[in-house]
C-alpha positions as CSV (number, residue, x, y, z in Angstrom):
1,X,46.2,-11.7,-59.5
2,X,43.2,-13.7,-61.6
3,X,41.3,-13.0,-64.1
4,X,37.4,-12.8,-65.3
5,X,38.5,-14.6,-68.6
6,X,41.5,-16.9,-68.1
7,X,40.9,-18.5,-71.1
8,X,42.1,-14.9,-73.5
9,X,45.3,-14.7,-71.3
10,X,46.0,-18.3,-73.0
11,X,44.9,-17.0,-76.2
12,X,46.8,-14.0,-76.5
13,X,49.8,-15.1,-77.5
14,X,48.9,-16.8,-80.1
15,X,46.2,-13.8,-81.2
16,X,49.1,-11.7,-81.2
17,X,51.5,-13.8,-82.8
18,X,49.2,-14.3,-85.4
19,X,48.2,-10.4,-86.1
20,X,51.7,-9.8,-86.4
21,X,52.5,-12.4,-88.7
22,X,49.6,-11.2,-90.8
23,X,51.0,-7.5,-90.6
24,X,54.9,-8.9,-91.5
25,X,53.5,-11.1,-94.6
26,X,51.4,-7.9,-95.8
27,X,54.3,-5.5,-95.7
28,X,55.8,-8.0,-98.2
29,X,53.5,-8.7,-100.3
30,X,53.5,-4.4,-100.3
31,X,57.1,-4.4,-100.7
32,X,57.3,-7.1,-103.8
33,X,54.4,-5.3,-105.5
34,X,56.1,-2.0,-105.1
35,X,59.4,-3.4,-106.7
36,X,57.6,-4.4,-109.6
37,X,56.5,-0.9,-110.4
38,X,59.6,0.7,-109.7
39,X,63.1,0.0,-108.0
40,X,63.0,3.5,-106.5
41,X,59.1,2.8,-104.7
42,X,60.5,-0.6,-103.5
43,X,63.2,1.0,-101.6
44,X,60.3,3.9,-100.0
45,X,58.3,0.9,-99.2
46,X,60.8,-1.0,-97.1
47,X,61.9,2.4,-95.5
48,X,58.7,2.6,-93.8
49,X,56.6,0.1,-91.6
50,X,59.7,-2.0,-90.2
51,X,58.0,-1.6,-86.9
52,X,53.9,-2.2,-88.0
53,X,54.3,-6.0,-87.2
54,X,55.7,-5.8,-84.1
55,X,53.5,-2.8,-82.4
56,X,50.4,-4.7,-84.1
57,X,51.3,-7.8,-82.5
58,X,52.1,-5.7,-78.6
59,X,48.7,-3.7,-79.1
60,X,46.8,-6.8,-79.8
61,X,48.7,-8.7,-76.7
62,X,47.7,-5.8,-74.9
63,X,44.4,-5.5,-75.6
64,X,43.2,-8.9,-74.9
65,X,44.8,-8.9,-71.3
66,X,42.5,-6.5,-71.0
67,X,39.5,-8.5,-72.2
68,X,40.7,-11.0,-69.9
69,X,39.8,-9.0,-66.8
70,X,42.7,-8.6,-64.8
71,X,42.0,-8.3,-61.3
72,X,44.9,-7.5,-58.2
73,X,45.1,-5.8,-55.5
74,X,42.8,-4.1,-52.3
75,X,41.0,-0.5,-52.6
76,X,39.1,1.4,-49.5
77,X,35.4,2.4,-51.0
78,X,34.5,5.5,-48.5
79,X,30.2,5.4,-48.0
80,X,29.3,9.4,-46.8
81,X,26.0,8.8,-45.2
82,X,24.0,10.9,-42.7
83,X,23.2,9.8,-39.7
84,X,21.8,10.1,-36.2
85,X,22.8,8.5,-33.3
86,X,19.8,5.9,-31.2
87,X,19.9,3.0,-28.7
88,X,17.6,0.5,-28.3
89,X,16.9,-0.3,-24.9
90,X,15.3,-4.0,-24.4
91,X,13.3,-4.6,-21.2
92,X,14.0,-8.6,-20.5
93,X,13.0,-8.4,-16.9
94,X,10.5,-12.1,-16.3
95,X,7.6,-9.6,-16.8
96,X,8.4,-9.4,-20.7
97,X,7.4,-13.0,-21.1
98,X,3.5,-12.3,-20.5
99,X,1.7,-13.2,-23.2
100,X,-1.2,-10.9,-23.2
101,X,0.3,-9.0,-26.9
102,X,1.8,-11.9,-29.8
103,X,3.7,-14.2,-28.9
104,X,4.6,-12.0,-25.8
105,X,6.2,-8.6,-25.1
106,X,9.8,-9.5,-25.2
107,X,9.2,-11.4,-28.9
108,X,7.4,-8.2,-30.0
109,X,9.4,-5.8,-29.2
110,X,12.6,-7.5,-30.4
111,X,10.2,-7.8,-33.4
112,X,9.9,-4.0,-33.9
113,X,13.1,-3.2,-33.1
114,X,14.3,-5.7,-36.2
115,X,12.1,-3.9,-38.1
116,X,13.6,-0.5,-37.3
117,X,17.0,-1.7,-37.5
118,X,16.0,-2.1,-41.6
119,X,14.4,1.5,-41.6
120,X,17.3,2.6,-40.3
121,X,19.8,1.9,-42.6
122,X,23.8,4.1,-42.5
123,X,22.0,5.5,-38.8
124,X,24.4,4.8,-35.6
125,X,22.8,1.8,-33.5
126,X,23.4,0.6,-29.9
127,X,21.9,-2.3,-27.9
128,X,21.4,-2.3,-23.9
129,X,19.3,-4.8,-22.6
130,X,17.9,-4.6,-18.5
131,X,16.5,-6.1,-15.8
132,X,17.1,-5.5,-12.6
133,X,20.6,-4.2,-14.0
134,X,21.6,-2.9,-17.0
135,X,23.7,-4.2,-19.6
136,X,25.5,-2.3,-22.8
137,X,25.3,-5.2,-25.2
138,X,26.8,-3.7,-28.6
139,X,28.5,-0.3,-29.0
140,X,27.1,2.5,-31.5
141,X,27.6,0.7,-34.7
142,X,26.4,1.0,-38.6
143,X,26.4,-2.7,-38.4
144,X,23.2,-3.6,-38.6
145,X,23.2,-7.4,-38.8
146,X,25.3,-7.1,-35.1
147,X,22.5,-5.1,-33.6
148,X,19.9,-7.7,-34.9
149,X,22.3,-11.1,-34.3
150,X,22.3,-9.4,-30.5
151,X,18.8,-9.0,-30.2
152,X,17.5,-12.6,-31.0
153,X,19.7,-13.9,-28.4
154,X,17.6,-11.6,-25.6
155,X,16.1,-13.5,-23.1
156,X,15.5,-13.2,-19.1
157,X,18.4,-15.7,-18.3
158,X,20.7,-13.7,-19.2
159,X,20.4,-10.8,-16.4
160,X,22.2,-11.5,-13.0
161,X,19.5,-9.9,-11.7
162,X,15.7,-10.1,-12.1
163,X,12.6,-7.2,-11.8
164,X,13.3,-3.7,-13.8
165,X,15.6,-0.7,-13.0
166,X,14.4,1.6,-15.2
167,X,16.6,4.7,-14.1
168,X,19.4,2.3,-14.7
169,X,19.2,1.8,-18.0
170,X,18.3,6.0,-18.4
171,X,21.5,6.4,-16.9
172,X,23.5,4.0,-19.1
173,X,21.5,5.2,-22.5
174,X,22.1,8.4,-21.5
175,X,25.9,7.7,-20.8
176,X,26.1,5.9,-24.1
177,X,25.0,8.6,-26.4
178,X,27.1,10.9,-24.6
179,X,30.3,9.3,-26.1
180,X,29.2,10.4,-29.5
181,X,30.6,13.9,-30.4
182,X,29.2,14.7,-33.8
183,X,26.4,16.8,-34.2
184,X,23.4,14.6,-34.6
185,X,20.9,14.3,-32.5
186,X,20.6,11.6,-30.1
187,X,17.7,9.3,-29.7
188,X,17.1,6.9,-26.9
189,X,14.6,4.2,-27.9
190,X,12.9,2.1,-24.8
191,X,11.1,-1.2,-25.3
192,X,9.1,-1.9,-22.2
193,X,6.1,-3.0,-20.0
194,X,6.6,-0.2,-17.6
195,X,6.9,-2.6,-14.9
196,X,9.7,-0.3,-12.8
197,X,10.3,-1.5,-9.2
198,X,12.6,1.2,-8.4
199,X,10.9,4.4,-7.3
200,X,9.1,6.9,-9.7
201,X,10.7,10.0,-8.2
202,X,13.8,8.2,-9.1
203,X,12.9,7.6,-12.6
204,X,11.5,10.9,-13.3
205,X,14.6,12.6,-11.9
206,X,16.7,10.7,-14.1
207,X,14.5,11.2,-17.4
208,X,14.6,15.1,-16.4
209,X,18.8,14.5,-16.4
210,X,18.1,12.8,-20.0
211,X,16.7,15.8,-21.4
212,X,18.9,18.3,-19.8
213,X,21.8,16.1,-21.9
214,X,19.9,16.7,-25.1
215,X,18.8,13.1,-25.4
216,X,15.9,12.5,-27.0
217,X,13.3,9.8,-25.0
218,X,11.1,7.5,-27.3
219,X,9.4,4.9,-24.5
220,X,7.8,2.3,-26.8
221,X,5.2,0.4,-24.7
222,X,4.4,-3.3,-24.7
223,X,1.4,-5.6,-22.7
224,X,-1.2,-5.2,-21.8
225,X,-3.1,-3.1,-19.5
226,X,-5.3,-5.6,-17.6
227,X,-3.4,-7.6,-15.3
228,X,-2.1,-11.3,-16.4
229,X,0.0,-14.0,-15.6
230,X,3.8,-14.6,-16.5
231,X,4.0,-18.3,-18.4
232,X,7.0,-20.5,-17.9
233,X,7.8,-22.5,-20.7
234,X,10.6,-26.0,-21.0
235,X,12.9,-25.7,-23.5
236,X,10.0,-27.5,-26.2
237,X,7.4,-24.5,-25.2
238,X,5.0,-26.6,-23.1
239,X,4.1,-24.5,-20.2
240,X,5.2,-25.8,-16.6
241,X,4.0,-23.6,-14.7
242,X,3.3,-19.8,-13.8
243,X,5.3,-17.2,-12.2
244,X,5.0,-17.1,-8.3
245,X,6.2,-14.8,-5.3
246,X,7.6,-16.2,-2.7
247,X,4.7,-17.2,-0.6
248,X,3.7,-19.1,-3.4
249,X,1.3,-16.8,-5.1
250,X,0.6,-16.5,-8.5
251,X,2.0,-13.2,-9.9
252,X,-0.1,-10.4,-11.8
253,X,1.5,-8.4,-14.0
254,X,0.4,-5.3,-16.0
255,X,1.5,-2.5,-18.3
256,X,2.2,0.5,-16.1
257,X,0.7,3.5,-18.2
258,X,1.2,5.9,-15.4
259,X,4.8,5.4,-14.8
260,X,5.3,5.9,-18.7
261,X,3.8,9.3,-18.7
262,X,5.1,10.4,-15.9
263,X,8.8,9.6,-18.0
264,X,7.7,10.9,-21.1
265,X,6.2,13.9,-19.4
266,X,9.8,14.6,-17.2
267,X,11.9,14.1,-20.2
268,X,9.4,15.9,-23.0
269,X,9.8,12.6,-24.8
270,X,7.6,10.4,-26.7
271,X,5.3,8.0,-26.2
272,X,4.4,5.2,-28.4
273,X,1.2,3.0,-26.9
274,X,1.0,-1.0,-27.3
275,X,-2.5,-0.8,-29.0
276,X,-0.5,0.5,-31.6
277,X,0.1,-1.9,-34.6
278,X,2.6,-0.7,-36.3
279,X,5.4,0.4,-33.6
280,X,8.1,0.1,-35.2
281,X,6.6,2.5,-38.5
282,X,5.3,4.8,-35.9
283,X,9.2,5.0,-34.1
284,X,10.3,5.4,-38.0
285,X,8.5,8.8,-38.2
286,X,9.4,10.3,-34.6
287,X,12.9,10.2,-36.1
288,X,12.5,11.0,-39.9
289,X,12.7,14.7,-39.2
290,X,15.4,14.3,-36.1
291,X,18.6,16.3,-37.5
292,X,21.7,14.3,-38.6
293,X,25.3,14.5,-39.1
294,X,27.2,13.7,-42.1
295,X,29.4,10.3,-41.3
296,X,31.2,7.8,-43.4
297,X,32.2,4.0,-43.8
298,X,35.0,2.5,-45.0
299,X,34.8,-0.9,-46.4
300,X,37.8,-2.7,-48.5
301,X,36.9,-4.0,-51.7
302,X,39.3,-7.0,-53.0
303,X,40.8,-7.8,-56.5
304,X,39.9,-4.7,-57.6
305,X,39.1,-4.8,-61.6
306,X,42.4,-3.6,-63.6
307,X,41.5,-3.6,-66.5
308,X,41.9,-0.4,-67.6
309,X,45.5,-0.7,-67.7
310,X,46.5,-3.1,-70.2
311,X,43.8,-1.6,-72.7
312,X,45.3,2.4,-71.7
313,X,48.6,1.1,-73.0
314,X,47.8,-0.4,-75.9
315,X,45.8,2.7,-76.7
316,X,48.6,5.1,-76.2
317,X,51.4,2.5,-78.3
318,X,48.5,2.7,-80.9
319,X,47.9,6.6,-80.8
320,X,51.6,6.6,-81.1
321,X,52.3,4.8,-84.2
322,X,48.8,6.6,-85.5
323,X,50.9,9.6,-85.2
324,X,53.8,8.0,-87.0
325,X,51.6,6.0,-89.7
326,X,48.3,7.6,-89.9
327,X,47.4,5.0,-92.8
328,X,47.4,1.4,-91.2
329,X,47.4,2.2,-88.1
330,X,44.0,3.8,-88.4
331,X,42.8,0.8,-89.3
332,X,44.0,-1.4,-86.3
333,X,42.8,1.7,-83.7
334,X,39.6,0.9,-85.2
335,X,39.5,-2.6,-85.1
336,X,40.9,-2.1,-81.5
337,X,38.1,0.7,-80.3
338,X,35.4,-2.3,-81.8
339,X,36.9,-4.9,-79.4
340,X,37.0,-2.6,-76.6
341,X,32.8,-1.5,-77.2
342,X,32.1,-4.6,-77.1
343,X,33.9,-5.9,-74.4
344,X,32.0,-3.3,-72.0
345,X,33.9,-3.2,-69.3
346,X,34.0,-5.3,-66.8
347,X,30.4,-6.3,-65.6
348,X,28.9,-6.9,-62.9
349,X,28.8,-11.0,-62.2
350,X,25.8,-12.8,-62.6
351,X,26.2,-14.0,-58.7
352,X,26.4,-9.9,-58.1
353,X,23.4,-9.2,-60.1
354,X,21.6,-11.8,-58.0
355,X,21.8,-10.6,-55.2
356,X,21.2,-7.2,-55.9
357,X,17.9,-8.7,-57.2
358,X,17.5,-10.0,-53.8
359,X,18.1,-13.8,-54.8
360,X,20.1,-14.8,-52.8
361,X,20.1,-18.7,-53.1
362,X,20.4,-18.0,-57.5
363,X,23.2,-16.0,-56.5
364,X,25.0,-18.3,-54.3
365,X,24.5,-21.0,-57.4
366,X,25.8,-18.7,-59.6
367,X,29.1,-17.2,-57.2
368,X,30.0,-21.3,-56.9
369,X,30.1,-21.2,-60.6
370,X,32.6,-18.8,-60.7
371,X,34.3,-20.5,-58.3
372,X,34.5,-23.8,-60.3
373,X,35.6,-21.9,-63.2
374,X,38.6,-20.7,-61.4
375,X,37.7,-17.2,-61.0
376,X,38.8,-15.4,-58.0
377,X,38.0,-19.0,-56.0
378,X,38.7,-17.4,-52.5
379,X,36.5,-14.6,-52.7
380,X,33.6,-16.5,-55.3
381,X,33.5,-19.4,-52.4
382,X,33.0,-16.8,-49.9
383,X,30.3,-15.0,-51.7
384,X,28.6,-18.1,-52.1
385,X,28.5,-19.0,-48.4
386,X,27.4,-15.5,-47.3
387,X,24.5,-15.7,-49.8
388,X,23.5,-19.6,-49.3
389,X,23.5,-18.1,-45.4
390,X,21.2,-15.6,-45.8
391,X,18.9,-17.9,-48.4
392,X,18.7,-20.3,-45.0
393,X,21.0,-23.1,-46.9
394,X,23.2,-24.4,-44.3
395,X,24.4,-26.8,-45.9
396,X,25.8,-25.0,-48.9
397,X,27.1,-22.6,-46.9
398,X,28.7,-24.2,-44.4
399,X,30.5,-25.9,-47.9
400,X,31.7,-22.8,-49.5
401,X,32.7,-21.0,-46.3
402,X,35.1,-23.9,-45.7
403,X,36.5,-23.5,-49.1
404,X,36.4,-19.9,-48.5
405,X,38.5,-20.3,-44.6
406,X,41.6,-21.8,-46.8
407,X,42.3,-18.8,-48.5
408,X,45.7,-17.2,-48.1
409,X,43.8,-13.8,-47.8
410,X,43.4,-13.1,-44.0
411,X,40.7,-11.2,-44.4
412,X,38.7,-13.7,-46.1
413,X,39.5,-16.3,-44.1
414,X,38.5,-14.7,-40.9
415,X,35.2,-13.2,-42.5
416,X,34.6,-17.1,-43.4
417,X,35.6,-18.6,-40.3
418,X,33.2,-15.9,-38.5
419,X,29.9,-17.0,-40.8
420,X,31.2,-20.6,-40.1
421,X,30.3,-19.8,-36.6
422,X,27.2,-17.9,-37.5
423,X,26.1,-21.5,-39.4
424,X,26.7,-23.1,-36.7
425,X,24.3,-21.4,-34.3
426,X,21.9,-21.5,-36.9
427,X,22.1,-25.3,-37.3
428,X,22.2,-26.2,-33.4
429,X,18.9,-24.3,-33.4
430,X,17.9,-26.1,-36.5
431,X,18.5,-29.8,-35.8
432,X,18.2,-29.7,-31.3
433,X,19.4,-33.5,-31.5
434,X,22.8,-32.5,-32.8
435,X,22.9,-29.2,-31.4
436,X,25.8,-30.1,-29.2
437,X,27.6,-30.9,-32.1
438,X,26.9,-28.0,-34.2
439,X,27.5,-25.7,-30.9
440,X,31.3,-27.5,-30.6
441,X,31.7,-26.6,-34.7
442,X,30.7,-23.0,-34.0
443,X,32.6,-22.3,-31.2
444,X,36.3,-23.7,-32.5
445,X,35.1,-21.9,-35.9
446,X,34.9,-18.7,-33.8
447,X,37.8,-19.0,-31.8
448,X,39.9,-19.4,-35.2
449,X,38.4,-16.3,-36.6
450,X,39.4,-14.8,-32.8
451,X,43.1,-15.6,-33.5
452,X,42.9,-13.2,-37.0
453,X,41.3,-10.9,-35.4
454,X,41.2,-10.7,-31.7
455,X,39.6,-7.2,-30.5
456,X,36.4,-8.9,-33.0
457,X,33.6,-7.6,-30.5
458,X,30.9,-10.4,-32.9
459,X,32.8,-13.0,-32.7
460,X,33.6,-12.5,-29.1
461,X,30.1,-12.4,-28.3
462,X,29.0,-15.2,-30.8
463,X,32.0,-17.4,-29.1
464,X,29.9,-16.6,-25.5
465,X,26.6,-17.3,-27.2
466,X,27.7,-20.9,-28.3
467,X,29.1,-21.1,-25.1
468,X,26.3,-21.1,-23.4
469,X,23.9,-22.6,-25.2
470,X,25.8,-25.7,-24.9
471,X,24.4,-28.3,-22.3
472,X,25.7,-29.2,-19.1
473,X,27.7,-32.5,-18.9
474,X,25.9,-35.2,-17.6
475,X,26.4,-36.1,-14.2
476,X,28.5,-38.9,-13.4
477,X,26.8,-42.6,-13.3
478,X,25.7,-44.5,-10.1
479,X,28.9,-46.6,-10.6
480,X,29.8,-47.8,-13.9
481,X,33.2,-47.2,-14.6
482,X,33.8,-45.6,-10.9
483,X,35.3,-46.9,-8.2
484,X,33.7,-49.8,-5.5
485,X,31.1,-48.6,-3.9
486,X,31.0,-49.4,0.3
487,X,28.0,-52.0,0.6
488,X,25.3,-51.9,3.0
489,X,26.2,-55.1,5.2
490,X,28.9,-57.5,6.5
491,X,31.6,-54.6,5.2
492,X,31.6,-56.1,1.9
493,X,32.4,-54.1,-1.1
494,X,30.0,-53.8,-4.2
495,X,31.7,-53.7,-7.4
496,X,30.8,-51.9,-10.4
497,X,28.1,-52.9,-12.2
498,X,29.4,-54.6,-15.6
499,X,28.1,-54.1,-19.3
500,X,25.4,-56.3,-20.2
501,X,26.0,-58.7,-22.8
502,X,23.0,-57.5,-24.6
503,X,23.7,-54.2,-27.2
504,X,20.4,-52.8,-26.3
505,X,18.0,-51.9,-23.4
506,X,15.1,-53.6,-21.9
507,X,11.9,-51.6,-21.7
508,X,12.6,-50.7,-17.9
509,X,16.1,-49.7,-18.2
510,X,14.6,-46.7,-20.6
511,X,11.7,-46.6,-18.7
512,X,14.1,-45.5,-15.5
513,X,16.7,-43.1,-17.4
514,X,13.6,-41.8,-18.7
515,X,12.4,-41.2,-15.4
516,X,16.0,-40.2,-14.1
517,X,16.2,-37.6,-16.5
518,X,12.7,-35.8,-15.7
519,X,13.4,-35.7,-11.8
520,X,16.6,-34.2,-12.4
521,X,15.0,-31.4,-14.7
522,X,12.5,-30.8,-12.1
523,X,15.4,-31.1,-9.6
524,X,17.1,-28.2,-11.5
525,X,13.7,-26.0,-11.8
526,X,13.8,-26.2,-8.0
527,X,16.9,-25.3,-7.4
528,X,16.6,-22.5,-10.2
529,X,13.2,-21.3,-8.1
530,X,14.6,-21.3,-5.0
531,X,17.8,-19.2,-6.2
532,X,15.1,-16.6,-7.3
533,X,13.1,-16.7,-4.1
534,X,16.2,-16.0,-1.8
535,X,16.6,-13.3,-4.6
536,X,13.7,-11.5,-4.0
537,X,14.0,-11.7,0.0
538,X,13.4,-8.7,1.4
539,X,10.7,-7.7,-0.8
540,X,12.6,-6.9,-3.8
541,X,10.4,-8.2,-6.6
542,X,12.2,-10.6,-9.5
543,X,9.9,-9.8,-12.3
């Protein structure tokens, strides 16, 4: 239990005590006054009101515990909504990267869909992303923020396999919005270039087996439709080099209006075209008069306000001994209905206010007063975290949610350890030159939050994301530390090199790690190329 005002539950005793001393030494002086007008009226006057000092003093106890703000306990807050069920599906096949549209196809579509995902709002959301296979990447969900955390994290790497199955990832859509069983309809939302290397009849046949399933097709197009060359960028975003075959030539790529037609055309779907500005407004209205299903959301709200309680009973005790004394104890119910009026409630906290206002870095000052005040710490440090997170301060955030991770409440504590992690991927792609770090943070941070809650389907995939992000371990040294190396004459050994006296290097020392370092990156790019070429033997294209 805590409380909004700890200081009145200190002060209540003694506000208590002193009403009902007040109300003992009155009936008194009533008493002494009466006896001096008559023996008879002294005896009425002690007759009645033995009990006014005591149920003052209980009313008055009562009813500041109740301006205190109690707070205890969990309650389940049920949101009815209506909503429709849609999957994005995000084409992140090497063609994607072309930057013939800002930056390039993959960043704008992900772009739209971000957009949509806050237009959309209490609707049912998946995520698939494709290549040459297709991959369910979150669920239908109402979680928004999962759905967008998903979608910055696309990127070509992460397929097995490269080029662009589009009657995979039909199939799969369609398969996903088949699980749903309400009576929405169910929308199908396709980010691509159009770029299919499987065959059209194959396509078309599986768009017509969308729309015999009741799916509805939305085939958002992206690129351009003038052939141009796929970039590849390093890790800074200088460009290397461009995309080739595997003879070495320098591949074209271009949006493919006629296969999107013909899939819009097989499964009476919509198209939306690239020149289109606004794709994701455009999306928007193709849905707004779609037909949806009532659904709900359950959220649990903690130390729910209890007010109420204290201040009901002192209203009942007092609208009993109303009934009993009418005279006095009108005057206290008054005095007591004042208090009350102006205690209005329990109000919303200035951190709450905050960010309903959409200030989110105010409000995390203001929840990490509350927190220093004492107020419900555990939930005020959490608060505090999740707004300073969302206001882009990392640092106060990843301050508060570590407060917040101590609490006794597993519930808190897992919500906190998960943003911990969520800070921590923000910060490695902040600061690059401590990213390892950062990425090390995030991942134990997540794997804590695992333990509370282990079928967690975010932090399961931000645990993966941290994963990989992290850099390889450097390869082992050309000797130091290792064992003797076999010479190169006479049989003799060579022995490690030892540390040079001097703390620093020489000019040339840095100058060759230097070096090391950029024929090993351009050893990997090889390697990396040459995995795609054996890929795409056979003629099966990889973009």
């Amino acid at each position: 239990m805590s409380f909004d005002a700890p200081l009145l539950v200190f002060l209540a005793p003694a506000v208590a005590l002193a009403l009902g001393l007040g109300a003992w030494l009155g009936r008194g002086r009533r008493i002494r006054m009466a006896r001096r007008w008559s023996p008879l009226l002294a005896r009425t006057a002690r007759a009645r009101g033995g009990w006014a000092p005591a149920a003052l003093g209980l009313v008055s106890l009562l009813a500041m515990l109740g301006l205190a703000g109690p707070r205890y306990g969990r309650k389940a807050i049920t949101t009815q909504t209506r909503a429709l069920s849609l999957v994005f599906a995000v084409d992140i096949s090497r063609s994607m990267l072309a930057e013939d549209v800002a930056p390039n196809r993959l960043q704008r579509g992900v772009r739209e869909a971000r957009r949509l995902i806050q237009d959309l709002e209490g609707d049912r959301l998946g995520l698939i992303a494709f290549a040459g296979q297709s991959y369910i990447l979150a669920p239908l969900t109402v979680d928004g923020g999962a759905i967008r955390m998903y979608l910055d994290a696309l990127d070509p790497d992460m397929a097995s396999s490269g080029g662009s199955n589009l009657k995979a990832v039909l199939a799969q859509g369609g398969e996903l919005l088949a699980a749903t069983t309400d009576a929405a309809d169910r929308v199908l939302v396709v980010f691509t270039d159009g770029e299919a290397h499987d065959t059209l009849p194959e396509i078309v046949s599986q768009a017509e087996a969308l729309k015999e399933a009741g799916v509805r097709l939305i085939m958002v197009a992206e690129g351009g439709a003038m052939p141009t060359r796929i970039p590849i960028r390093d890790s800074a975003g200088t460009l290397t080099e461009y995309k080739q075959d595997a003879d070495g030539t320098v591949i074209q790529t271009q949006r493919r209006d006629d296969i999107l037609r013909a899939v819009v055309e097989a499964s009476e779907g919509s198209l939306v075209p690239s020149e289109v500005a606004d794709q994701a407004g455009a999306v928007r209205d193709l849905v707004a008069a779609m037909k949806r299903s009532p659904s709900s959301e359950t959220r649990t709200s903690d130390l729910v306000p209890r007010a109420w309680i204290p201040v009901l009973a002192a209203a009942l005790l007092l609208l009993a001994y109303t009934l009993a004394r009418p005279g006095p104890a009108l005057v206290a119910l008054a005095g007591l209905l004042l208090g009350v009026g102006r205690a209005q409630a329990q109000r919303p906290t200035e951190g709450s206010r905050a960010l309903a206002a959409g200030d989110e870095e105010r409000a995390a000052a203001e929840f990490l007063k509350e927190a220093s005040k004492g107020t419900a710490r555990d939930t005020a440090f959490y608060n505090a975290g999740s707004a300073a997170l969302d206001a882009g301060r990392l640092d106060v955030a990843r301050g508060a949610l570590s407060q917040a991770a101590k609490s006794i409440d597993p519930g808190i504590r897992y919500r906190a350890l998960y943003n911990l992690g969520v800070v921590g991927l923000l910060a490695a792609e902040a600061d690059t030159s401590r990213a390892e770090e950062f990425l090390d943070e995030a991942a134990d941070r997540l794997r804590q939050a695992l333990m509370l809650e282990p079928s967690s389907a975010r932090a399961k995939w931000n645990l993966e994301l941290a994963t990989r992000r992290k850099p390889p371990p450097p390869p082992a040294g050309g000797g130091g530390g290792g064992a003797p190396q076999s010479g190169g004459g006479g049989g003799q050994s060579q022995q490690p090199p030892t540390e040079s006296k001097s703390q620093g290097l020489t000019q040339s020392q840095a100058e060759q790690i230097l070096n090391s370092m950029d024929r090993r990156e351009r050893e990997t790019k090889a390697e990396q190329q040459r995995r795609l070429q054996t890929g795409s033997a056979g003629g099966v294209k990889d973009w």
